[in-house]
C-alpha positions as CSV (number, residue, x, y, z in Angstrom):
1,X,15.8,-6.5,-13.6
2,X,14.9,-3.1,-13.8
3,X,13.8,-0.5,-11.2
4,X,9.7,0.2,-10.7
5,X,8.3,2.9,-9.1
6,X,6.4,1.9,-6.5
7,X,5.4,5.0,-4.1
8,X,6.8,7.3,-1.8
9,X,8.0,6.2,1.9
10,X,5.1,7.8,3.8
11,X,2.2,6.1,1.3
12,X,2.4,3.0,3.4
13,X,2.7,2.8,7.1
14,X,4.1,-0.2,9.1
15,X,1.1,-3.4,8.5
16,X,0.3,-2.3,5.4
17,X,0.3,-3.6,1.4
18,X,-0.6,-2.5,-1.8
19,X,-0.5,-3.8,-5.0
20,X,2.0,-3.2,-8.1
21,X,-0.4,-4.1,-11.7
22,X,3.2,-5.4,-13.7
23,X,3.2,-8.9,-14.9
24,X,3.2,-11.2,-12.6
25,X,1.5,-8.4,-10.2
26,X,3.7,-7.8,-6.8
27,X,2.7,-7.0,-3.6
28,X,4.6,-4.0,-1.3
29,X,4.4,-4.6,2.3
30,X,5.8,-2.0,4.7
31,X,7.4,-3.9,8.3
32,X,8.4,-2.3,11.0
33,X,12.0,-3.1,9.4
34,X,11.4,-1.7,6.1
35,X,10.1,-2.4,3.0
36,X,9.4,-5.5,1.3
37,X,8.1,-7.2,-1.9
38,X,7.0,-10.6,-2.7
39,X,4.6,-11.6,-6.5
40,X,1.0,-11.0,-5.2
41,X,-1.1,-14.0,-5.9
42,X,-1.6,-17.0,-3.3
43,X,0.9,-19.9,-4.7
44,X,-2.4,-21.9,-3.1
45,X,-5.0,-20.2,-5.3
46,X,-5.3,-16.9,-7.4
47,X,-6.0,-14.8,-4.9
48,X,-4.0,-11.3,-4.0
49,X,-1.8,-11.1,-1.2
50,X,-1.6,-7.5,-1.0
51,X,-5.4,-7.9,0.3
52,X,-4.5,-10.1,3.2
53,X,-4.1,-9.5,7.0
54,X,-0.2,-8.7,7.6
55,X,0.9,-9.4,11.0
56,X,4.0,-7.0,12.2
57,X,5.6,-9.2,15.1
58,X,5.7,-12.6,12.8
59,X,5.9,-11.0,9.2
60,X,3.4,-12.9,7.7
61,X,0.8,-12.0,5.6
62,X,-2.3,-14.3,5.4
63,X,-3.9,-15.2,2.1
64,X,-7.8,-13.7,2.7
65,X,-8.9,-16.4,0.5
66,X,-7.9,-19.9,2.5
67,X,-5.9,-18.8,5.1
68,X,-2.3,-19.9,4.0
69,X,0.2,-17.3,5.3
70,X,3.7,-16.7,3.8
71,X,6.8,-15.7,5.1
72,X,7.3,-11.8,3.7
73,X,10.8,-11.8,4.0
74,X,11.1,-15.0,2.1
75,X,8.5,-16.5,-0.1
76,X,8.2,-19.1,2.4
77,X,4.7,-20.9,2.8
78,X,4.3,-21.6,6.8
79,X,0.8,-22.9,6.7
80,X,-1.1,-25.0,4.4
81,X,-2.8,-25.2,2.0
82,X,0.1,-23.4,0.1
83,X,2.9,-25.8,0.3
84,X,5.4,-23.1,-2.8
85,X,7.0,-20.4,-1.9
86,X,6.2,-17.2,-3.5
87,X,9.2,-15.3,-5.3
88,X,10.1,-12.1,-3.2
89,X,11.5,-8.8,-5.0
90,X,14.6,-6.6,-4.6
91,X,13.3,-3.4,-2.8
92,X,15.4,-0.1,-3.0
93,X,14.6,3.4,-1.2
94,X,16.0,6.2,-3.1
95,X,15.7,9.9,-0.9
96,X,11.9,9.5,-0.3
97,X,10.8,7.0,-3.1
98,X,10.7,2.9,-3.2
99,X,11.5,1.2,-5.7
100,X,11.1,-2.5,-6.9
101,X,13.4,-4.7,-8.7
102,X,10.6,-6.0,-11.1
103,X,11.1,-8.8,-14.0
104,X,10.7,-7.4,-17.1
């Protein structure tokens, strides 16, 4: 998969998303560990992950549309109504850049 350019390090502080427009869209969350990348829409419903709550201490984000919330490290679902995982991204940091392992 090739390497996307996502932003630089200090565009996204710890609790915060945004999204990447590629096909199938991905969402970049920053942790308190690092960075992270999972596709962006709900596995539930179409609705974009990068525009949900993300909580630091669980790392989850919450779909804003019914409430599901996903595992950001893994895809996982961990409440319903989503019951698939979401795929999750390679994420690399080169000097002061992030990039994204991105289907192409």
């Amino acid at each position: 998969m090739p390497l996307v350019k996502a932003c630089r390090i200090d565009q996204l502080k710890p609790g915060e998303a945004m999204r990447l427009n590629l096909v199938p869209p991905i969402a970049l969350y920053r942790l308190e560990d690092g960075f992270y990348a999972t596709e962006d829409t709900c596995s539930h419903a179409q609705s974009s992950l990068s525009a949900g709550e993300i909580d630091l201490e669980e790392c989850t984000v919450e779909c804003p549309y019914h409430a599901s919330l996903f595992d950001i490290r893994t895809g996982m679902p961990l409440s319903p109504p989503a019951s698939a995982p979401i795929q999750t991204f390679p994420v690399k940091i080169e000097g002061d850049e992030v990039f994204v392992e991105a289907p192409s």
